[in-house]
N, C-alpha and C positions, 0 to 999 in steps of 0.2 A: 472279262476286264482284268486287268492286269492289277496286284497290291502292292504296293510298295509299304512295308511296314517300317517305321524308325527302330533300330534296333538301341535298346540301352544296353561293350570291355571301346703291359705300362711300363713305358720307355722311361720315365722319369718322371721323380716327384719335384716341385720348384714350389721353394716357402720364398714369399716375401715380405718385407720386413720394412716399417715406416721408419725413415731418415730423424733423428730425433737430434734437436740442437746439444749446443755443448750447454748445459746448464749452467747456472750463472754462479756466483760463490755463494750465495745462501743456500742453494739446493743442493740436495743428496743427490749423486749419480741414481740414485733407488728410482726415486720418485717420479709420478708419472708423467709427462708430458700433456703443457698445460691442453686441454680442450674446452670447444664451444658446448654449453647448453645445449640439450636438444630441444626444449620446451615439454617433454613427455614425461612428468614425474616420475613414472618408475623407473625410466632410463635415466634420469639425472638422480634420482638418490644412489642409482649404482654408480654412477659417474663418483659423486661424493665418496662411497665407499670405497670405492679403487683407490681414491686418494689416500687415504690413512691405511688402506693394506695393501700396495702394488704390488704384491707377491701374492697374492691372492686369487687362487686360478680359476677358482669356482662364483668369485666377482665377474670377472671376465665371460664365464660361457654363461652365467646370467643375464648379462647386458649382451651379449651376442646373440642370444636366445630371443631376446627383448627387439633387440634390434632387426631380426628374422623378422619376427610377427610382423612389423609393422613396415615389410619388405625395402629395407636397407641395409640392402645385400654388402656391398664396402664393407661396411662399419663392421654388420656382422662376423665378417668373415674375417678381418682385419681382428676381433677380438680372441673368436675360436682360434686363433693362427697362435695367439699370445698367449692362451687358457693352454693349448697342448704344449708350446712350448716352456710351461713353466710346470706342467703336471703331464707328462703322455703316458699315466697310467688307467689313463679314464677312455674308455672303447665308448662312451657316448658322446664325448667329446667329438670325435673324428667322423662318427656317424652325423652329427649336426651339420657339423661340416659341409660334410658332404650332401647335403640334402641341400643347403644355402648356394654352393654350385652346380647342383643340377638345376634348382628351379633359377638360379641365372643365366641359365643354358650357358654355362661351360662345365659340359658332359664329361670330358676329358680329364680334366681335374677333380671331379668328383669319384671318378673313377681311382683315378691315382690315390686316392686321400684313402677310399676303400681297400684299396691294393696295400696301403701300406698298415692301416689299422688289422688285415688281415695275416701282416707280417708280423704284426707288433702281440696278435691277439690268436693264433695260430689253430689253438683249439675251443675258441669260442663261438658257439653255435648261431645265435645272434648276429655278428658280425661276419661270419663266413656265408650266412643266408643273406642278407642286405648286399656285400659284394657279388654271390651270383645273381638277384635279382639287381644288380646296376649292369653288370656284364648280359641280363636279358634283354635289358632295356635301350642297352648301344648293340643288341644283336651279333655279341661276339658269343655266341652259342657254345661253340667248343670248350671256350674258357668258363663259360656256366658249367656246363657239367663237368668238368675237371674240378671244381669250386663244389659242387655238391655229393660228387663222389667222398669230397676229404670229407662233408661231412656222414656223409654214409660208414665211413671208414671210425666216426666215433660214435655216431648216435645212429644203429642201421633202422632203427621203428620212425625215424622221425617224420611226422605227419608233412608237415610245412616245409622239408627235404621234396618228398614224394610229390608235393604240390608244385614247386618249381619244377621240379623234373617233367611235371605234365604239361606246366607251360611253354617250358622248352622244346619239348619236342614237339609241342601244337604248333607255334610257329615254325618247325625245321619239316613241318608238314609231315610227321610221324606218327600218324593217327594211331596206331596201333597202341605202343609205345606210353602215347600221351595216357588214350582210357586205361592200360595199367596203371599206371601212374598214380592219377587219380582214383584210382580205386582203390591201389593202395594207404592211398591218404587218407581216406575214409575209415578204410579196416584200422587203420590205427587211432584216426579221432574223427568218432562218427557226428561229431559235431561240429565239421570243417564245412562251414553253406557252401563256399567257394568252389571246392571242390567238388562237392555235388552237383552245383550249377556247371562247370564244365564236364565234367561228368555228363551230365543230361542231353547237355548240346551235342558233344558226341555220339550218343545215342540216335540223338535226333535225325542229325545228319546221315546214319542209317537207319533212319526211320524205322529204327528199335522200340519196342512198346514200353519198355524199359526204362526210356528220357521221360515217360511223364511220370512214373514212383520216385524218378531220380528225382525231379521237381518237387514232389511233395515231400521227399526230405527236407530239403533245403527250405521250405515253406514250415516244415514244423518247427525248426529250431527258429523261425521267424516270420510266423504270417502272413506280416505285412510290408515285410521288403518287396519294397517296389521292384526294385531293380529282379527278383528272381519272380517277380509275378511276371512281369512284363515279357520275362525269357519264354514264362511259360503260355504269356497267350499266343506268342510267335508263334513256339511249336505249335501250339493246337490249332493256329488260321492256316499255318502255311506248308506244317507237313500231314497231318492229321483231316485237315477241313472241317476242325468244327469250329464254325463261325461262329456261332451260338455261344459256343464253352468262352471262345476269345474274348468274345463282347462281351460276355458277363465277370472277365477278369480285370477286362480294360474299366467297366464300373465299381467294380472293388476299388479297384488304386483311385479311381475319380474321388471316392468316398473316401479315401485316404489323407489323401493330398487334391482337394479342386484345383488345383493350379495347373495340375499335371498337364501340359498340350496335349501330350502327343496321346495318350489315353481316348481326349475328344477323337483326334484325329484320325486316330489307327480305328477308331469303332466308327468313324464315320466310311471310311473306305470297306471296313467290312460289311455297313448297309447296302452300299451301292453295291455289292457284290451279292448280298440279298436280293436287290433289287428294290431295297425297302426307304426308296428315295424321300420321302419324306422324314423318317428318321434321322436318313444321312444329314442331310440340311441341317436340322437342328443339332447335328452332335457338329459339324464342320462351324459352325454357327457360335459354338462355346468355342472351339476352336479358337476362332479369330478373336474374338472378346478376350480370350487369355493370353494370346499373341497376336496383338495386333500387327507388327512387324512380319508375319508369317505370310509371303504369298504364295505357295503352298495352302497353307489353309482357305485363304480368299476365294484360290482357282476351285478349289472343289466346292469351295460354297455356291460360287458361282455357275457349277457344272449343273447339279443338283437344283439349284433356283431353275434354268436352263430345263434342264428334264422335266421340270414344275408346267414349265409355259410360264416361268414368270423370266420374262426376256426384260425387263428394265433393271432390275433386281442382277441378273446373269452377268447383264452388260456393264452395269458400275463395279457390280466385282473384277471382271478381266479389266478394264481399266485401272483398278487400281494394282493388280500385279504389275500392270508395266510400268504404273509409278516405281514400284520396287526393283523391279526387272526387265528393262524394254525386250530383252532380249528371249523374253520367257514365250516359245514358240506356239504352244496351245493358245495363251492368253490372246497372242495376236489374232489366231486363225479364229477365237469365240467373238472379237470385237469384228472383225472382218465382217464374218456369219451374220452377227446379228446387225449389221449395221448397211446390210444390203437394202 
C-alpha cells in the first residue's frame, strides 16, 4: 500500500505621500492632519500623541507597528513611509516596512524598500540577511548570493550567512553545495535547529545513516518541536521503514499537542501498512474528531471500517467525502461497491 505522509517548510523605489489640505489660519503648517479614531485604544493614544509631537518618528513606527498587528496594511504603511521619512537612520524602520508589503503581497516593494535599506545600511549584517532572504523568497537567487557573499566579505563565520546559503542552493537544486552549507552553519553555531533539520533531510534524501544523528541534534536543543519530530518520523516510515520508530514519534507529538491531525493521521496510514487494521481505525477515527472538515481523514476511516466488514460504517464515511468532494475518485468507486 502506498503512504502518503503530510509533510510539515530593483528598478525603482516609489514613496507615496497622502495629499494634505492647506491648513486653515489657526493651524501650524507642522501639525498633523486631522484624523478618524480608530476605536482601538492604543492606536488612538498614538494618534493623540502624534498630535502634540508631529515630528516625532518613533510615534509614527508605533502606530504603524500598531496598525500591522491588527493587519491594516494602508494605515500601516502610510505611517512607516512618514517614521522613515522624518528619521531614515533607523534600519528597523525599513525592515517593518517591508514585511507590511510583503504580507500585502506587494513583493515588489518590499523588495525595493530592502534594496534600498540595504544602500542606506551597507555593512549591516541584519539587514543585508533579511534582503537575501526577500531575494530567496521572490527566487531571484543570483541576487541572494551576491547579497550574502557581501556579507561573507564582513562577517566570513557567520552562522545565519551559511544558512541562507544552504537554502539557496536547495532550491537552485545544488545538493551538494546546500549540505556544505549547512554544515557549515552548524560548525559555527551548533545550535542552529534549522539547520540541522535541513541538514538531516539531506541526508535523508541519500539515505545517509547520518539524517537520523542530524535529527537528534536539532531534537536536543528542543525535544519537543513538533515540526523537527515530524521530520523525523518521515524519515524513519519512508526512507528507513521503521514503522514502529514512526508511530511512536507520531504519539510523542499527540501527547504534545492532541490537536495535532496529521500525527492521528500519518499513524493511521502507518497501521494499515502494518496491516494492524483495527488500530488504523481508531487513530483515522481521532483523525476525523480533530478535523472534521478532513475528507482525507473520513475516506481512510471509512477504508479501515470497510476492511472491518463493517460496510454501514464504510459506507456513510465515503458519502460524506463526497459531501466534501464529489469528485473524490475512491470515495465514489467505495459508495459504488458497497451499494451494489
Amino acid at each position: 500500500m502506498n503512504r502518503f505522509i503530510f509533510l510539515l517548510y530593483s528598478a525603482f523605489f516609489a514613496f507615496f505621500a497622502c495629499k494634505e489640505n492647506t491648513p486653515p489660519a489657526n493651524q501650524s503648517p507642522v501639525d498633523p492632519p486631522v484624523v478618524q479614531y480608530s476605536g482601538n485604544p492604543a492606536i488612538d493614544k498614538l494618534t493623540d500623541e502624534i498630535a502634540q509631537s508631529p515630528s516625532n518618528a518613533s510615534l509614527y513606527a508605533a502606530r504603524g507597528a500598531a496598525w500591522y498587528e491588527n493587519e491594516n496594511y494602508d494605515e500601516g504603511i502610510a505611517d512607516m513611509e512618514k517614521a522613515i521619512s522624518l528619521d531614515s537612520t533607523r534600519a528597523g524602520y525599513y525592515h517593518l516596512l517591508a514585511d507590511m508589503y510583503l504580507d500585502y503581497y506587494k513583493s515588489l516593494k518590499a523588495l525595493h524598500t530592502m534594496e534600498k535599506a540595504a544602500a542606506t545600511f551597507p555593512k549591516r549584517i541584519p539587514t543585508l540577511l533579511k534582503l537575501a532572504e526577500f531575494q530567496f523568497i521572490l527566487k531571484q537567487y543570483n541576487d541572494a548570493l551576491f547579497t550574502l557573499e557581501r556579507i561573507r566579505a564582513i562577517d566570513p563565520q557567520n552562522a545565519e550567512m551559511f544558512f541562507m546559503f544552504g537554502r539557496v542552493f536547495k532550491d537552485m537544486n545544488r545538493m551538494d553545495e546546500a549540505a556544505n552549507a549547512f554544515q557549515s552553519a552548524v560548525e559555527n553555531d551548533p545550535d542552529h535547529a534549522d539547520a540541522w533539520v535541513h541538514l538531516a533531510q539531506l541526508m535523508a534524501d541519500k539515505k545517509s545513516p547520518l539524517a537520523e544523528r542530524y535529527f537528534d541534534n536539532a531534537l536536543r536543543l528542543d525535544s519537543n518541536n513538533i515540526g523537527v519530530l515530524h521530520a523525523k518520523a518521515y524519515y524513519l516510515s519512508n526512507t528507513m521503514n521503521d514503522l514502529r520508530g514512526a508511530i511512536e514519534i507520531y504519539k510523542k507529538i499527540n501527547t504534545i499537542n492532541p490537536q495535532y491531525t496529521a500525527g492521528y493521521y500519518n499513524t493511521g496510514l502507518l497501521y494499515l501498512d502494518m496491516d494492524s487494521i483495527a488500530r488504523a481505525y481508531k487513530s483515522f477515527d481521532l483523525a476525523v474528531q480533530f478535523a472534521p472538515q478532513s475528507p482525507d481523514a473520513y475516506y481512510h476511516r471509512g477504508m479501515a471500517a470497510e476492511m472491518m466488514g463493517n460496510k454501514k460504517q464504510a459506507l456513510a464515511d465515503y458519502k460524506t467525502v463526497l459531501n466534501f468532494d464529489p469528485d473524490f475518485a475512491s470515495a465514489i468507486e467505495g459508495v459504488k461497491r458497497l451499494q451494489k
